[in-house]
C-alpha positions in Angstrom: -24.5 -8.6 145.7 -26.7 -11.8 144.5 -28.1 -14.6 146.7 -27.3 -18.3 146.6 -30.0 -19.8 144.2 -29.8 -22.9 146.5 -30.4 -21.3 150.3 -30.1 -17.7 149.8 -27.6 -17.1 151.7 -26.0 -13.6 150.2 -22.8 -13.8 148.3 -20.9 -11.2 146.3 -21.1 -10.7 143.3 -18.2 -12.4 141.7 -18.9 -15.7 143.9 -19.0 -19.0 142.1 -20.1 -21.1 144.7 -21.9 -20.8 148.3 -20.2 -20.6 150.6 -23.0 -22.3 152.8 -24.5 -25.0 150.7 -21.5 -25.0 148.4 -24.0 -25.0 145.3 -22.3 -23.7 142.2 -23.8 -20.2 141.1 -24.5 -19.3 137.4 -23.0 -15.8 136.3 -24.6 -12.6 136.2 -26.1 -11.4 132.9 -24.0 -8.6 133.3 -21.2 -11.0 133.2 -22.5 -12.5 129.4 -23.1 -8.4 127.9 -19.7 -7.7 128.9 -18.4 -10.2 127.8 -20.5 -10.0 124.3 -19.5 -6.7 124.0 -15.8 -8.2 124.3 -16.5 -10.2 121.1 -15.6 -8.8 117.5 -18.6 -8.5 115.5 -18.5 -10.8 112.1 -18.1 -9.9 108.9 -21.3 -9.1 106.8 -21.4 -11.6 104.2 -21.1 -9.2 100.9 -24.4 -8.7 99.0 -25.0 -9.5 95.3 -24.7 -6.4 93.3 -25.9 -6.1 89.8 -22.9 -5.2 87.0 -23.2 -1.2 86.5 -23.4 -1.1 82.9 -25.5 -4.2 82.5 -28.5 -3.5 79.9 -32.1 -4.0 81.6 -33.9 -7.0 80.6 -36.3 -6.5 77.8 -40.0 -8.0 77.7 -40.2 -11.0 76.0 -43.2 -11.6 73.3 -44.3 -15.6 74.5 -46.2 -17.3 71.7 -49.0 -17.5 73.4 -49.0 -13.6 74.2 -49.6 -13.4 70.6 -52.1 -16.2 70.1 -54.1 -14.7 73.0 -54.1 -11.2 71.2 -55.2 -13.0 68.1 -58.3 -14.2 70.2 -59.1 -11.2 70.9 -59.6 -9.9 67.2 -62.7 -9.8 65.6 -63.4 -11.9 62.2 -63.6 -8.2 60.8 -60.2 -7.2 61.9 -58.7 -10.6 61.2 -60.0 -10.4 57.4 -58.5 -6.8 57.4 -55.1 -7.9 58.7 -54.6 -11.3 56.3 -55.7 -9.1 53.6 -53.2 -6.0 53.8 -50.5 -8.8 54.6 -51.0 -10.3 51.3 -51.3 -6.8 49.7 -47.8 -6.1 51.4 -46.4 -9.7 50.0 -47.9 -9.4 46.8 -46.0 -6.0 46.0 -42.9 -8.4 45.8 -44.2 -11.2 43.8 -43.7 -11.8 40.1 -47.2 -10.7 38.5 -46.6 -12.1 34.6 -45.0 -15.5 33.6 -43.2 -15.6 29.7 -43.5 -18.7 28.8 -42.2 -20.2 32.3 -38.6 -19.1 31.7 -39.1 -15.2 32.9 -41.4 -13.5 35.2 -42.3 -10.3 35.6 -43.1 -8.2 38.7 -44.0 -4.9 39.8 -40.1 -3.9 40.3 -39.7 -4.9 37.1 -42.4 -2.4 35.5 -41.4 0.5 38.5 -40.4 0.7 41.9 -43.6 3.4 42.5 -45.9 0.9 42.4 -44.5 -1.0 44.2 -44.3 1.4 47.0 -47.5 3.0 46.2 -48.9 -0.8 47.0 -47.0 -1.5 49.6 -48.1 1.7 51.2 -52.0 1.1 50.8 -51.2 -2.5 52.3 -49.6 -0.9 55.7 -52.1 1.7 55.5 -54.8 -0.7 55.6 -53.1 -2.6 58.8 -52.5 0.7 60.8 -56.2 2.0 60.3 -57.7 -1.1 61.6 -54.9 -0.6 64.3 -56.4 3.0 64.8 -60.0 1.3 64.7 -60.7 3.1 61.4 -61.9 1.0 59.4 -64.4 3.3 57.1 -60.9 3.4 55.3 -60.5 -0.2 54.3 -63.6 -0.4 51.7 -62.4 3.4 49.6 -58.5 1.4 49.5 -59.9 -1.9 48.8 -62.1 0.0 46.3 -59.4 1.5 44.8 -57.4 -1.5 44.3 -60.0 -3.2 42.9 -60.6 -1.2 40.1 -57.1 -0.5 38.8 -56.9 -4.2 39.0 -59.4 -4.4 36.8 -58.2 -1.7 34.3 -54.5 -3.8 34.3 -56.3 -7.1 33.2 -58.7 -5.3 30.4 -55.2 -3.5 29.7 -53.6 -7.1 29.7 -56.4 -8.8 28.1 -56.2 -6.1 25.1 -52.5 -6.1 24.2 -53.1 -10.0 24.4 -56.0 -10.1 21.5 -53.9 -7.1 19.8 -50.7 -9.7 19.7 -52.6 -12.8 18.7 -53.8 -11.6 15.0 -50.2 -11.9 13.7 -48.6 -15.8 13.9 -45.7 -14.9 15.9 -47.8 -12.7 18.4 -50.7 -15.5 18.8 -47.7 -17.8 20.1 -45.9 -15.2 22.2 -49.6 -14.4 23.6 -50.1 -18.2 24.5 -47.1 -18.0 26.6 -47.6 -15.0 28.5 -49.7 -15.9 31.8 -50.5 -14.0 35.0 -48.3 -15.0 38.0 -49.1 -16.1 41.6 -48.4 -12.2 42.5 -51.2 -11.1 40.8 -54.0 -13.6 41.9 -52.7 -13.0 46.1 -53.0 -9.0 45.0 -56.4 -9.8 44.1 -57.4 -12.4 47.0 -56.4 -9.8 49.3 -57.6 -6.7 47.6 -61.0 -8.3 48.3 -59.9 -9.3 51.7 -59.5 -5.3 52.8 -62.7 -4.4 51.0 -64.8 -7.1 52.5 -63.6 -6.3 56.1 -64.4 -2.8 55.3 -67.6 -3.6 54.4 -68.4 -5.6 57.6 -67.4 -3.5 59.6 -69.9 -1.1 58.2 -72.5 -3.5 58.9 -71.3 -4.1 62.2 -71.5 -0.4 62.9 -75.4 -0.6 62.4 -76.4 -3.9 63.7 -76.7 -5.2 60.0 -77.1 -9.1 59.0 -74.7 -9.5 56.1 -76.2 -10.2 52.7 -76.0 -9.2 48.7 -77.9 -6.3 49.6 -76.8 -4.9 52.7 -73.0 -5.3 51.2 -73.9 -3.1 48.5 -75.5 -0.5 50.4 -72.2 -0.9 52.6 -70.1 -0.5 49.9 -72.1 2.5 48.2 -72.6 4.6 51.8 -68.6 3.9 52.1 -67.9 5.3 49.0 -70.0 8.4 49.5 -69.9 9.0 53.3 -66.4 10.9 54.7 -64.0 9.2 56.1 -62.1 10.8 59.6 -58.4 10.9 59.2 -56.9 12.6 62.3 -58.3 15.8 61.9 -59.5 15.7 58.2 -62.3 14.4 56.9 -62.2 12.8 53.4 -64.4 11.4 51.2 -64.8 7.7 50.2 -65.0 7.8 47.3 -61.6 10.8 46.8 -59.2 7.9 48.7 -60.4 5.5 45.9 -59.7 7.7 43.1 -56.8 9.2 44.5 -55.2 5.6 44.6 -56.6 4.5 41.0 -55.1 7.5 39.6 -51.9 7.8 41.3 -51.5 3.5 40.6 -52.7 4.6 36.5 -50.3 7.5 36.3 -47.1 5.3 37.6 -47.7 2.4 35.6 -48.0 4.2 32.3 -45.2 6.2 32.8 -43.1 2.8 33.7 -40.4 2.3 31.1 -41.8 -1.1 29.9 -45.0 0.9 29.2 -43.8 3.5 27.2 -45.3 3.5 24.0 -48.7 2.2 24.9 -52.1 3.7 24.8 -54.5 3.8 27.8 
C-alpha cells in the first residue's frame, strides 16, 4: 500500500493516480529495481592486452645521462679514462712512416703487442672503474719505459743506416707516425692520473716534488688486486718485459740486437 503524495489518501500499490485528488503518482522504487534487473547488462568494452611474446622495453642511455655521469668524474679519473682510450686507439695506428708511401703499425711488427697494449689500455679504464688507481702509475710506468727503449732502439738502427749513402737517404725518410706520438700522449696521461691520485689520497698540493715522491712510493708500495697484493714496481717490469720479449721476437725484428 502507498499514500497519495498529494492528500494522502491510501492507494494500492499499483495505483497511478488518486483516486481522490486525481494527482498522478510516481512508481515505487521497487517498480525501477525490477525493472533494472529486467535489463541485459552491456558488454564490457575489451581491455588492451599487451602481445604475449612482445620483448620488454630496454633502458635507453639519453645523452645527457652520460654528460651528467661525466660531471660526476673527477679531473683524476677523467685524465685516467682519455688516457687508456688513446692507449686503446693507438694500438691500431700506424707507428712508422717510409717515406709517406707506407706506414707501419704494431700489426705489422706482431699482433702480441698489439694485444698486450690493448690489454694495459682496458686495464687501465676498468681499475679506475674498480677505484684502483695505485695501478695506473706501475702501467703508465711501464709503458713509458719500453717507449723509451723502442725510440733509443729506433734512434740507433737510424744512425747505424745513415753511415752508408743509400742508408743516410732511406733513414731520412723513415719518420715516426701519429700512432706513436697518441701512445705516448696517453701513456703520460695514465701515469699522471696515477700519480694524482696518490696525491689526492694524502691531501698533497701537486708539484715537481710531490710528483716524484708519488711516482717513487707507487713504484715501491704494493698494489691490491682482488685478493693479491703486488708490487709497483713487478706490474712495471712485468709489462716492459713481456712488451721487450714480443717485439724482438716479431718477424720484422729478427736479426737485430737488443
Amino acid at each position: 500500500m502507498k499514500f497519495c503524495m498529494k492528500c494522502g489518501a491510501k492507494l494500492p500499490d499499483d495505483a497511478e493516480f488518486c483516486g481522490t485528488c486525481g494527482t498522478k503518482q510516481p512508481k515505487l522504487e521497487t517498480e525501477h529495481a525490477a525493472a533494472d534487473a529486467t535489463k541485459e547488462p552491456s558488454a564490457a568494452a575489451p581491455q588492451p592486452t599487451a602481445p604475449k611474446n612482445a620483448a620488454p622495453q630496454q633502458p635507453t642511455v639519453q645523452a645527457a645521462d652520460i654528460g651528467k655521469a661525466l660531471a660526476q668524474l673527477s679531473f683524476m679519473e677523467k685524465l685516467g679514462y682519455l688516457g687508456a682510450i688513446l692507449v686503446g686507439i693507438a694500438s691500431f695506428l700506424p707507428f712508422i712512416n717510409l717515406a709517406g708511401f707506407m706506414n707501419l703499425s704494431l700489426t705489422d711488427v706482431s699482433n702480441g703487442l698489439m694485444v698486450v697494449i690493448l690489454v694495459t689500455a682496458i686495464a687501465s679504464a676498468f681499475s679506475l672503474y674498480r677505484g684502483v688507481s695505485e695501478v695506473l702509475a706501475p702501467i703508465g710506468t711501464g709503458l713509458l719505459v719500453t717507449i723509451i727503449i723502442a725510440l733509443l732502439k729506433y734512434f740507433s738502427l737510424l744512425s747505424e743506416a745513415k753511415k752508408s749513402a743509400f742508408g743516410a737517404m732511406a733513414g731520412s725518410a723513415v719518420k715516426l707516425d701519429w700512432g706513436f706520438y697518441i701512445l705516448l700522449i696517453g701513456t703520460i696521461l695514465v701515469l699522471f692520473a696515477g700519480l694524482l691520485g696518490k696525491l689526492r689520497a694524502k691531501d698533497e698540493a701537486i708539484s715537481g716534488g710531490t710528483l716524484l715522491a708519488a711516482w717513487k712510493d707507487s713504484l715501491v708500495e704494493k698494489v691490491q688486486i682482488e685478493k693479491f697484493a703486488v708490487p709497483g714496481w713487478a706490474i712495471a717490469v712485468v709489462i716492459v718485459a713481456l712488451l721487450v720479449l714480443i717485439f724482438t721476437q716479431a718477424k720484422p725484428m729478427q736479426g737485430m740486437k737488443w
